[in-house]
C-alpha positions as CSV (number, residue, x, y, z in Angstrom):
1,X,66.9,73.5,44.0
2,X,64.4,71.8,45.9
3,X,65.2,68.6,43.8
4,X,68.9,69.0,45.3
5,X,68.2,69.5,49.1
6,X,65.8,66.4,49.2
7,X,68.6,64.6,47.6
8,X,71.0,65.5,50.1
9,X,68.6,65.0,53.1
10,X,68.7,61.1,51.5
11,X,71.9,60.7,51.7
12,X,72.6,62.2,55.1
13,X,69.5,60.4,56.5
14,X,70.8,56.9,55.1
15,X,72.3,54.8,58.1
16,X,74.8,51.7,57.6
17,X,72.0,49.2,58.6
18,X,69.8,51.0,55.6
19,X,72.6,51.2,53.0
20,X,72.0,47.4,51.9
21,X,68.8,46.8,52.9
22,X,66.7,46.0,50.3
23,X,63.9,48.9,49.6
24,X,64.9,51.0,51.8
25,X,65.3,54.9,50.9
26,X,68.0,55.4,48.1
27,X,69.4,57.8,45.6
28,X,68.2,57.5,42.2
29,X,70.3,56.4,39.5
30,X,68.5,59.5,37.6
31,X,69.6,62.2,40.3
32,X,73.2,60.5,40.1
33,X,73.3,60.6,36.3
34,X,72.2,64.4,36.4
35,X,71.2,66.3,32.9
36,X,74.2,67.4,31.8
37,X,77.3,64.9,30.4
38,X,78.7,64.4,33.8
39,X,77.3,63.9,37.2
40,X,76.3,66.9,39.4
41,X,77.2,64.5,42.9
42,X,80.7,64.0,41.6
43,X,83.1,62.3,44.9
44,X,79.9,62.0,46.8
45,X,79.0,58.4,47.6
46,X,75.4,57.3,47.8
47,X,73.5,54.4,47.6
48,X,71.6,53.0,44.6
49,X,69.1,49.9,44.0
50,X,68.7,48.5,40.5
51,X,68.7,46.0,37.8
52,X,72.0,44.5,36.4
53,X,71.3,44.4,32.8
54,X,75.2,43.4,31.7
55,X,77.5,41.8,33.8
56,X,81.2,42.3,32.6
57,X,83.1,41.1,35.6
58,X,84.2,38.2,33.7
59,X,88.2,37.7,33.0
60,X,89.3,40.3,30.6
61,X,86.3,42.1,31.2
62,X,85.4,46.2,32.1
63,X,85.3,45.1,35.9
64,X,82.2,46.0,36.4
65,X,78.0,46.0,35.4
66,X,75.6,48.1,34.7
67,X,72.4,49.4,37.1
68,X,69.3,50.3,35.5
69,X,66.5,51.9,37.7
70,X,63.3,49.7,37.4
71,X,60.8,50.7,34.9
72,X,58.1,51.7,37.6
73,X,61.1,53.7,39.9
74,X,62.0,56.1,36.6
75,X,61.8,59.5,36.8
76,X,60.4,59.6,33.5
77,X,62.4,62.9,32.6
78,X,63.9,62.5,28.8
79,X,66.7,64.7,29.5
80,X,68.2,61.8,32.7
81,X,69.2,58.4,31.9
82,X,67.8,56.0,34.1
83,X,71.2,53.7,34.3
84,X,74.7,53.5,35.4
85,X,78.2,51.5,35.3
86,X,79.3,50.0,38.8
87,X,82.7,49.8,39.1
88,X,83.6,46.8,41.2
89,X,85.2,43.1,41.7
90,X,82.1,42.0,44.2
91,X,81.0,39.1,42.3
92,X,77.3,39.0,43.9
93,X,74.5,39.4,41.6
94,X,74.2,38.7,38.0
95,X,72.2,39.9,35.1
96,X,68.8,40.0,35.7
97,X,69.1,40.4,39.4
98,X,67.9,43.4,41.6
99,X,70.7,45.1,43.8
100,X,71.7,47.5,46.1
101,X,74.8,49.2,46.5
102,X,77.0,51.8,48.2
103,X,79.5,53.8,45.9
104,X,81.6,56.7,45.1
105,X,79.9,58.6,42.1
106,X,82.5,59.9,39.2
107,X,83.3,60.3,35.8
108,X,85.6,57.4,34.1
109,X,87.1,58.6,30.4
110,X,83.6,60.2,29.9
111,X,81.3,57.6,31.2
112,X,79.6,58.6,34.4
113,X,79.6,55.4,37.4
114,X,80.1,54.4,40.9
115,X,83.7,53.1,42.3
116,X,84.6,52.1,45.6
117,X,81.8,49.6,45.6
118,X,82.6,46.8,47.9
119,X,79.1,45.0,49.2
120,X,76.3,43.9,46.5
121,X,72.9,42.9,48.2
122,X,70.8,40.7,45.8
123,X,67.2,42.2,46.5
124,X,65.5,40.0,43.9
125,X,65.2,38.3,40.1
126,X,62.4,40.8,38.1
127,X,64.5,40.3,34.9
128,X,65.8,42.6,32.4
129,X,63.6,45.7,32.0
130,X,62.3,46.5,28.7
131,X,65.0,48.0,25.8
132,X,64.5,51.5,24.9
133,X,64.2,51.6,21.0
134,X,67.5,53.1,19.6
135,X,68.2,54.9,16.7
136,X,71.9,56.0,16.2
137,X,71.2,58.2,13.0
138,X,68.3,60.0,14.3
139,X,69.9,60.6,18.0
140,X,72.6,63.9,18.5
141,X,75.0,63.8,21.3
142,X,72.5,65.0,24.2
143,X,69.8,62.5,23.1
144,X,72.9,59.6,23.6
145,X,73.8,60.7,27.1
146,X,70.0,60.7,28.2
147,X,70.1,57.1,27.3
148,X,73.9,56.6,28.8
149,X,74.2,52.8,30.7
150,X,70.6,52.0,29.4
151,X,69.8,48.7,27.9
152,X,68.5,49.7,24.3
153,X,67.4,47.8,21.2
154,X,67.9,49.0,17.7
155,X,65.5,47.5,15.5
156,X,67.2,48.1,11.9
157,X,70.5,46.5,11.0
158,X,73.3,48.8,10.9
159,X,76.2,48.9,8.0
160,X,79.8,48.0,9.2
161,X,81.8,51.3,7.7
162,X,85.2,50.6,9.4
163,X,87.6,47.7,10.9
164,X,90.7,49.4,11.5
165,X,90.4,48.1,15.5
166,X,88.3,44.9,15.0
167,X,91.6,43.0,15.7
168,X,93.5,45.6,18.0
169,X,90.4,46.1,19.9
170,X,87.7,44.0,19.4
171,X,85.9,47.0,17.9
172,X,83.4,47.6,14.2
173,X,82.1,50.9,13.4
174,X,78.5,50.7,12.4
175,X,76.5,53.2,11.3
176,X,72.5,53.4,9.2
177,X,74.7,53.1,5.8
178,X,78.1,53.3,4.6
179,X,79.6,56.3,5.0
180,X,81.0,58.2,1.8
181,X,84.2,61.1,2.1
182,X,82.2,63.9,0.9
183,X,84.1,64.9,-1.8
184,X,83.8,61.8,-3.5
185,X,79.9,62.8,-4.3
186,X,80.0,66.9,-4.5
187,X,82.7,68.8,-5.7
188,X,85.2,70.8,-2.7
189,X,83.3,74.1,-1.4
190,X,84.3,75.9,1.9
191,X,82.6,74.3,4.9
192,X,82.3,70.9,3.5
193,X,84.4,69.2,6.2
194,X,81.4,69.6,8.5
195,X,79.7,66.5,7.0
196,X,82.5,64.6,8.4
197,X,81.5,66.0,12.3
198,X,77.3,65.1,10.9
199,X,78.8,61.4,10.3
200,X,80.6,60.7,13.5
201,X,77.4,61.4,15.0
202,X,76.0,58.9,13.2
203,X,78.1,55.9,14.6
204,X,77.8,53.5,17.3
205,X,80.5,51.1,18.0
206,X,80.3,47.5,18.1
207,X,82.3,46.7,21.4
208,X,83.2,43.4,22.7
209,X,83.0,44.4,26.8
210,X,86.5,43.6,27.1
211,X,89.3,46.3,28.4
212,X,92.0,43.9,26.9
213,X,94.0,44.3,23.6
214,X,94.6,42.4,20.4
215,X,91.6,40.0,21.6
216,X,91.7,35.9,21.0
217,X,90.2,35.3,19.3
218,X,88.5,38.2,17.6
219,X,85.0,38.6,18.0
220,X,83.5,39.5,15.1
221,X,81.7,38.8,12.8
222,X,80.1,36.3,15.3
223,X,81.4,32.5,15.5
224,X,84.9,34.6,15.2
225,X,86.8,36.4,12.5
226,X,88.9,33.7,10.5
227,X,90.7,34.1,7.3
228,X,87.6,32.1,5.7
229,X,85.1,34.1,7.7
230,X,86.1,37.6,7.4
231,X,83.7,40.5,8.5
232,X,83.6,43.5,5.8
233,X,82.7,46.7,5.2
234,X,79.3,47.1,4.4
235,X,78.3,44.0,6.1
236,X,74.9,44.6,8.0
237,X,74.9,43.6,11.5
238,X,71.9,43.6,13.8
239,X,69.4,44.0,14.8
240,X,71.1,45.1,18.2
241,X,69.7,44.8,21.9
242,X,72.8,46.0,24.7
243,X,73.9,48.8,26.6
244,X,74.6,52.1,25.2
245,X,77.6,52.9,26.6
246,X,80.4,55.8,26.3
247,X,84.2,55.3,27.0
248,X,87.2,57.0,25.0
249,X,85.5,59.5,23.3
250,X,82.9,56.9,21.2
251,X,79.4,55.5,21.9
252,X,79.4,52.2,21.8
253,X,77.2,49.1,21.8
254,X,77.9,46.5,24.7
255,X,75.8,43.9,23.6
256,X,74.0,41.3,25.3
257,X,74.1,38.6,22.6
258,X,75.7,38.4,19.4
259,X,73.7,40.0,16.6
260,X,73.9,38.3,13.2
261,X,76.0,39.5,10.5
262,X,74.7,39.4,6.9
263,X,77.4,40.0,4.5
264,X,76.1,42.6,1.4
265,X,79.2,42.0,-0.6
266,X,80.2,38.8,-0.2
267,X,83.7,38.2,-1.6
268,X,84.3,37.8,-5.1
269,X,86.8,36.4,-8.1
270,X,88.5,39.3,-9.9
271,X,86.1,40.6,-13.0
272,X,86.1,38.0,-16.1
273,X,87.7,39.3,-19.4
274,X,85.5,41.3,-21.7
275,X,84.7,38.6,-24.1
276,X,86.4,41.0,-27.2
277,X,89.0,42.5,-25.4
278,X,92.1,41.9,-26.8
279,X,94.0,44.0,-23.8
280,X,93.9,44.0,-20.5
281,X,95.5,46.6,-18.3
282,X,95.1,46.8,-14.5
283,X,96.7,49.5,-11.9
284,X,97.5,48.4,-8.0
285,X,98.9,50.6,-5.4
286,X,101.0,48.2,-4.0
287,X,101.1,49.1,-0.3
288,X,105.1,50.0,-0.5
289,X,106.9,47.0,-1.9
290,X,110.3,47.1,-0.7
291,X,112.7,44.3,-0.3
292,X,115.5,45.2,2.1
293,X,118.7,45.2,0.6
294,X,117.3,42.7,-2.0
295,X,119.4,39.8,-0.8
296,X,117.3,39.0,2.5
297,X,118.9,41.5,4.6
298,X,118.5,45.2,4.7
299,X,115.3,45.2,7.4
300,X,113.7,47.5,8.3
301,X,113.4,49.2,5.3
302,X,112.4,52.7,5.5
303,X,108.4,51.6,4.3
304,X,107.0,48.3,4.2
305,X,108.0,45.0,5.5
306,X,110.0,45.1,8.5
307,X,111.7,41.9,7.7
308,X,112.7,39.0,5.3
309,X,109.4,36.8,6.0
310,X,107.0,39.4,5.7
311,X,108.8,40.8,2.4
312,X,108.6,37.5,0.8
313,X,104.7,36.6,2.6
314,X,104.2,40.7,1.0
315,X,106.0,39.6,-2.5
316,X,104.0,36.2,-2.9
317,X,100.3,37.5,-1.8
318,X,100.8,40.6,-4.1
319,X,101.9,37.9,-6.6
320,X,98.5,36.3,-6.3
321,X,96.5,38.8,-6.8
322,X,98.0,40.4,-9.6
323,X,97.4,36.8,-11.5
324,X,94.2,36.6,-10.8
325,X,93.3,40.0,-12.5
326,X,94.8,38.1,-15.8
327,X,96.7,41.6,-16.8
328,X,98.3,42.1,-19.8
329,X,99.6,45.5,-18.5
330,X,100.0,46.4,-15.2
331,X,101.2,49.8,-13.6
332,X,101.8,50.1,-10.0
333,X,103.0,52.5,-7.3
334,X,104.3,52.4,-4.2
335,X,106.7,50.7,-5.6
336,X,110.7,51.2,-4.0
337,X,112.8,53.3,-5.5
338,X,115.9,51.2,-5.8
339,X,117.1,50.6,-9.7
340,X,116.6,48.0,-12.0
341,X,118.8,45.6,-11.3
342,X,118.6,42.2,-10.1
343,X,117.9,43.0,-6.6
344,X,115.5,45.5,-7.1
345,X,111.9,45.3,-5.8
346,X,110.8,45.5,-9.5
347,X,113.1,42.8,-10.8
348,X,112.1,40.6,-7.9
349,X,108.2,41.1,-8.6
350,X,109.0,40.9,-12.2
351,X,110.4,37.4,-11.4
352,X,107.9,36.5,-8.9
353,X,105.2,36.5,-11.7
354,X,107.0,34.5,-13.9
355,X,108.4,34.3,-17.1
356,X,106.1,35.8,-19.3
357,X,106.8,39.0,-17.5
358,X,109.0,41.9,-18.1
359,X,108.9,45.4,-16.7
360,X,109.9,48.9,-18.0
361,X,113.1,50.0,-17.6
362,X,113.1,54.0,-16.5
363,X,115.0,56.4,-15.2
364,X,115.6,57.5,-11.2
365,X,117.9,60.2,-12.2
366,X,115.3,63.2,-11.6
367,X,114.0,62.4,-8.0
368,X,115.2,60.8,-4.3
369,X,111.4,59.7,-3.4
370,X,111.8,56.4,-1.6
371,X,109.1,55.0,-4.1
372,X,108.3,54.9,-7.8
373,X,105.8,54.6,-10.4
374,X,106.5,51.3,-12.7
375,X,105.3,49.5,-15.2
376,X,104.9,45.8,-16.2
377,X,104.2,43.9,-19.1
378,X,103.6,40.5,-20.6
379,X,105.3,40.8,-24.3
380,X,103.1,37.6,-25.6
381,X,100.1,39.8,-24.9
382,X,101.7,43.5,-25.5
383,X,105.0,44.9,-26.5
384,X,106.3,48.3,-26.0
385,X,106.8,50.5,-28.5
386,X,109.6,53.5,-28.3
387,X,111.6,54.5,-25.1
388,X,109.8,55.3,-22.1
389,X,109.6,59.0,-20.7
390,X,109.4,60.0,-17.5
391,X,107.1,63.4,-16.3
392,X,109.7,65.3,-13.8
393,X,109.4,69.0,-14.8
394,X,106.9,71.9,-13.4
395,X,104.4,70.5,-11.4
396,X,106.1,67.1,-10.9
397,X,109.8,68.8,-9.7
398,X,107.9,68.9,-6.2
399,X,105.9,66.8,-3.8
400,X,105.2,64.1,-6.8
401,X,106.4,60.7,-7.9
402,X,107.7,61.4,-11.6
403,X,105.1,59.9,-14.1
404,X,106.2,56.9,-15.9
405,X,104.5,56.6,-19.4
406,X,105.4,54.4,-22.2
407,X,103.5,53.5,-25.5
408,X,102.6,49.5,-26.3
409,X,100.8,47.9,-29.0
410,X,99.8,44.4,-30.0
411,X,101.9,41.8,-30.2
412,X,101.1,41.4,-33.7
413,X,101.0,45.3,-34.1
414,X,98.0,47.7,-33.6
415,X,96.8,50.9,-32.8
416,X,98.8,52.1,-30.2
417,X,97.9,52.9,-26.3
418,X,100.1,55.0,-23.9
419,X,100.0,54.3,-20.6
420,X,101.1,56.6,-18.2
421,X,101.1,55.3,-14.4
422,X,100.8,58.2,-11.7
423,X,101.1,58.5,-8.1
424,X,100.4,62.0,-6.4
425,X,101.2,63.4,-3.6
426,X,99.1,62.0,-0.6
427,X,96.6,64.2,1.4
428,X,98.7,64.0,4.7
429,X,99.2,67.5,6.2
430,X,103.0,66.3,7.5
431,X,105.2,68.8,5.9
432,X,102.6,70.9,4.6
433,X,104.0,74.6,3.8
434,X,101.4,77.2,4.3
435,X,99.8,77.3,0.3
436,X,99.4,73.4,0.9
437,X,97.4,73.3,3.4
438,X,94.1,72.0,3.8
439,X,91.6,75.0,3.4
440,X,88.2,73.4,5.0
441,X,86.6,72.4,1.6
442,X,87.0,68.8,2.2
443,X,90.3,68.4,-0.4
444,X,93.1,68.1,2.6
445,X,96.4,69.1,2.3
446,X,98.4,69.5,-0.6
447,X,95.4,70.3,-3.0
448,X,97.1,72.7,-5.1
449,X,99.8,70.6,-5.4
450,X,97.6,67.7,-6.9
451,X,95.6,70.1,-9.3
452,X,98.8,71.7,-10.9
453,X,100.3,68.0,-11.7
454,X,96.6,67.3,-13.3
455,X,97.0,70.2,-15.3
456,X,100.9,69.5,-16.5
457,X,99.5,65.8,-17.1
458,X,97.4,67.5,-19.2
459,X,99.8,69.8,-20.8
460,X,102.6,67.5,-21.2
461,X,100.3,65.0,-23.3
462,X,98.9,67.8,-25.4
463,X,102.2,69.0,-25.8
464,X,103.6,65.6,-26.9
465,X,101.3,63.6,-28.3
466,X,98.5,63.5,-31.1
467,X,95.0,63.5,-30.5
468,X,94.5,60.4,-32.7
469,X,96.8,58.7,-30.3
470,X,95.2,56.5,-27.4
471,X,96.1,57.4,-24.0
472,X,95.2,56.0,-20.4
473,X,96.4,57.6,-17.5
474,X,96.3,55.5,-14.6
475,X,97.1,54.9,-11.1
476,X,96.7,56.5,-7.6
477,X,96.0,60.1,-8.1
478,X,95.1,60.8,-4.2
479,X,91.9,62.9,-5.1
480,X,88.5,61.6,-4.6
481,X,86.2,61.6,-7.6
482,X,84.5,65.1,-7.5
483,X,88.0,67.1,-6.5
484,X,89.8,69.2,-8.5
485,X,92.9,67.5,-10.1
486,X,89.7,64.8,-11.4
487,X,87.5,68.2,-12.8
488,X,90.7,69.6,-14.3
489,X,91.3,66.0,-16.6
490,X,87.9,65.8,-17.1
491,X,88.0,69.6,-18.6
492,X,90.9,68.4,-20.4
493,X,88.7,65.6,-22.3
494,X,90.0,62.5,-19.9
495,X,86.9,60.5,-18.9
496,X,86.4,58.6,-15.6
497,X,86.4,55.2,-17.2
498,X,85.0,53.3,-13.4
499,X,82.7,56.1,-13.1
500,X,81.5,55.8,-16.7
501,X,80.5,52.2,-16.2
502,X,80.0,52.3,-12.5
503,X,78.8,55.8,-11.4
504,X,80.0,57.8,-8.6
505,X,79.3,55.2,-5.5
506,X,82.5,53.2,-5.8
507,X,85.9,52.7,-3.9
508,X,89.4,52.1,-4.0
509,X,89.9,53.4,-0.7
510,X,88.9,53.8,3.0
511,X,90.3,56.3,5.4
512,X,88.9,56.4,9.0
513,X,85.7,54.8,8.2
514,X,84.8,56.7,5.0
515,X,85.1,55.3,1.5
516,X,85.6,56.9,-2.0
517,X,88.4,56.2,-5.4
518,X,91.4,57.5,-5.1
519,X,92.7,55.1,-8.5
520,X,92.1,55.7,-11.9
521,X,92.2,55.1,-15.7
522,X,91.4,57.8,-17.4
523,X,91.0,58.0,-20.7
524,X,91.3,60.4,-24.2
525,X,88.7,60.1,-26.6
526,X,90.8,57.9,-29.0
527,X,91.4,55.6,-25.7
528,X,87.8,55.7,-24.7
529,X,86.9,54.2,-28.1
530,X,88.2,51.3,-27.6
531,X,87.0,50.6,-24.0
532,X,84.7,47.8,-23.6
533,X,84.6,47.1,-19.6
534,X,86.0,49.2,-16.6
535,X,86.3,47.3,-13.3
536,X,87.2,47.7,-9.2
537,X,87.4,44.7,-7.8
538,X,86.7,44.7,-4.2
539,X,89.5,42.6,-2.5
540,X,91.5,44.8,-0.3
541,X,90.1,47.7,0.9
542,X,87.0,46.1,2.3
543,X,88.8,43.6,4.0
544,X,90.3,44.1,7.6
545,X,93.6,45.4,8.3
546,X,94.5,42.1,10.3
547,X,95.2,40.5,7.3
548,X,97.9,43.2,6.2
549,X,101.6,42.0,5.6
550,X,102.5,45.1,8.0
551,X,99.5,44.2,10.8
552,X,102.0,42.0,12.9
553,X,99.3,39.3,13.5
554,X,98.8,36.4,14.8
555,X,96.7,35.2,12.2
556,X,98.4,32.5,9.8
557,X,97.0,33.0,6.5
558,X,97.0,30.6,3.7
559,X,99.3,30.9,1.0
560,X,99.0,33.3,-1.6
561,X,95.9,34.9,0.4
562,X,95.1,37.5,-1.5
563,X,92.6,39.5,0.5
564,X,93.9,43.0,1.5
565,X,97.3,42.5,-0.1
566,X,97.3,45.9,-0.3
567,X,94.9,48.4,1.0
568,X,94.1,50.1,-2.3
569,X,91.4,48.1,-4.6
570,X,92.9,47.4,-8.2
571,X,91.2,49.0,-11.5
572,X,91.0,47.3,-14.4
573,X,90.2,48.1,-17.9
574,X,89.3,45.5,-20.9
575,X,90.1,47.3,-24.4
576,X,89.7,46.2,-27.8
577,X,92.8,48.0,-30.0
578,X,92.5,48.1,-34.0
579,X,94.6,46.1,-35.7
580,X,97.1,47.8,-37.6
């Protein structure tokens, strides 16, 4: 209380011939910052005297800079921070420079500073006080906002664990490491969604101090994202020294120079063939292929492109990558659901790969889903064998894409493989009847839906084909590698072949900054005998979004880029099969 009324005396005993002189009495920044998330003096106006650590009054910029009290003027309470955003166009001072000022104290999307500011006295050049060693992992919410506006360092690079707004907004997540959906390293329990509020906590954004959108050019990784010097997840950046700063519900990093970015992953060439593999089958989410009306009109469609040029730069970038995973067989998804004639989006990716390619003709009869499962095949490598079958009834009459499985063998003849390509139902809640919903165990929506189609996978195999018989079920089962529908297979003797070879910590996937597989071959015993080599290959879902066909970009990629052709990472499997 006492604290309060000596505050108030200041500012009533301030006169307009003291408000801008240098060293004369003033409010400190700590008293204005309060110890709570927003100022106690809010629509008072007071006057301050500081040091401008970052200036963003620059073009494009947050209009403004930020006031830090000088080290030897601190309250030296842990619970206060010590600085503050100015809100103003007066261009006097600059970083580095003592000032005083007169403003209007407030809260702006979370962020407490002074508006109304319209005289800056320079009082002086100390320099930049000392950083305030930062780290994000080990500080909660109230340690952050005692250190709100504050020039801090943090001494440890920090892992990039999302792009999503790199390009929209000049933004990276960063956090200690990557960050993993839980479920992808314990199984579901009740409750387990609360790691995801323990994670947020852990970030810090990487912002670029400018209030604009779709930045140009971006700004990370530094020297400027390009198509030949992308920034990806898992990338270390740092260390950091800048302003800890808060503005649409994120903390963020404003910093004063740009850090380095070390790449961890560094891009490579899809896996080489298992030297005695005499079949290779890979499995691609295709990111919702469609193709119009097939004829260069039809646009939009109801998913993907939204016209002719992005269709055909989709078509041709898809193309790519799917020859550089040398695939004997390959079964896709997201994949429209328009025939199989010469118009379709299969026929026309069919073509697209060239003429040692053919595709499986199914049925569409059983289900109106704008997208399908399919399957493609070189017959100089593979050939099928029998009519293919398509898995519509039980489980699969709702929510799923019918299951397309067909049996090949060796050109020359061999033991023979069934491959079954499946797509289920995604974890969005939109739609969700109440027994779909998500239940809090980290499984989202729909999670009963996905466990009964594991267990009719299951069932319909058993019920349908031998034991002896190889079989591979692949494709994008929308369930992260400890859930259900993956314990169910697993109970029902399909192994994990990518977590055989490559343990639990890998990917297909990222969804708002997380990471985990949501693609899979899974195979029977007889199948798993003939495995040699399981793969990911890390081309899409580590790269950023600007480079999708969908991202409406200004980036001109080359052709045939095949870096985050789809947003899904491919699997791929090298088997030996027995001759016959």
């Amino acid at each position: 209380m006492q604290k309060a009324v000596v505050v108030m005396v200041m500012l009533t005993i301030v006169t307009p011939v003291q408000a801008l002189t240098c060293g004369a009495p003033s409010t400190p920044i700590s008293t204005v910052q309060g110890k709570a998330d927003k100022t106690p003096l809010s629509g008072q106006t007071m006057t301050v005297e500081g040091i401008i650590t970052l200036d963003l009054r620059q073009p494009g910029g947050f209009e403004g800079f930020y006031l830090q009290q000088a080290p030897t003027e601190q309250d030296d309470n842990p619970v206060t921070s010590e600085a503050i955003f100015v809100h103003t166009r007066v261009s006097s001072g600059r970083s580095g420079d003592r000032v005083r000022l007169r403003g209007r104290a407030g809260e702006y999307y979370g962020l407490t500073s002074l508006s109304q500011v319209n005289a800056v006295s320079v009082c002086g050049s100390p320099g930049l006080p000392p950083p305030v060693v930062f780290h994000p992992g080990e500080a909660p919410a109230d340690i952050r906002e005692s250190l709100e506006g504050m020039l801090v360092h943090v001494d440890q690079p920090l892992a990039v664990t999302d792009t999503w707004n790199l390009a929209r907004y000049g933004e990276l997540v960063l956090a200690p490491e990557v960050q993993w959906v839980p479920t992808q390293l314990q199984p579901p329990v009740p409750g387990l969604t609360r790691h995801l509020d323990a994670q947020e906590q852990e970030r810090l954004l990487l912002d670029d101090g400018q209030r604009r959108q779709d930045p140009r050019p971006v700004p990370w990784p530094t020297g400027n994202l390009a198509p030949d010097n992308p920034v990806r997840v898992g990338d270390r950046v740092g260390p950091l020294t800048g302003i800890l700063d808060y503005r649409f519900g994120h903390w963020r990093l404003q910093p004063l120079e740009p850090p380095g970015f070390h790449s961890t992953e560094p891009r490579s060439p899809a896996p080489v063939r298992h030297e005695n593999a005499n079949l290779r089958v890979a499995s691609l989410n295709l990111g919702n292929l469609f193709n119009g009306n097939g004829q260069g009109g039809g646009y939009p469609s109801p998913r993907g492109a939204r016209s002719h040029d992005a269709y055909q730069q989709q078509l041709a970038r898809l193309t790519a990558q799917i020859a550089a995973m040398d695939a004997d067989i390959l079964a896709v998804s997201e994949l429209e659901n328009d025939g199989y004639g010469a118009q379709s989006a299969i026929a026309q990716l069919t073509e697209q790969l060239g003429e040692h390619w053919r595709f499986v003709q199914g049925s569409t009869d059983s289900h109106s889903d704008a997208i399908r499962n399919g399957l493609l095949y070189r017959p100089d490598r593979a050939r099928p064998v029998g009519a293919p079958q398509l898995i519509s009834q039980g489980a699969f009459t709702d929510w799923h894409r019918p299951a397309l499985a067909q049996t090949f063998e060796l050109p020359d003849g061999s033991q023979p493989l069934t491959i079954i390509a499946v797509h289920l139902k995604s974890k969005s809640c939109r739609n969700a009847p109440p027994m779909q919903q998500a239940t809090g165990d980290g499984q989202a929506c729909f999670a009963r839906a996905r466990t009964d189609a594991a267990r009719e996978l299951a069932r319909w195999v058993a019920n349908r084909i031998t034991d002896q018989t190889a079989v591979l079920l692949t494709g994008d089962f929308n369930a992260y590698a400890m859930e259900d529908p993956l314990r169910i297979l697993a109970e029902s003797g399909y192994q994990d072949l990518v977590r055989d070879f490559h343990g639990l910590h890998t990917r297909t996937f990222r969804f708002h900054g997380r990471q985990g597989t949501l693609d899979y071959h899974l195979a029977n015993h007889s199948a798993r005998k003939t495995v040699l080599a399981s793969h990911l290959w890390a081309v899409n879902a580590e790269e950023p979004r600007v480079w999708a066909y969908d991202a409406h970009s200004s980036f001109e990629l080359p052709a045939g880029y095949i870096w985050r052709a789809s947003d899904h990472n491919p699997v791929i499997t090298d088997l030996r099969l027995a001759p016959r």
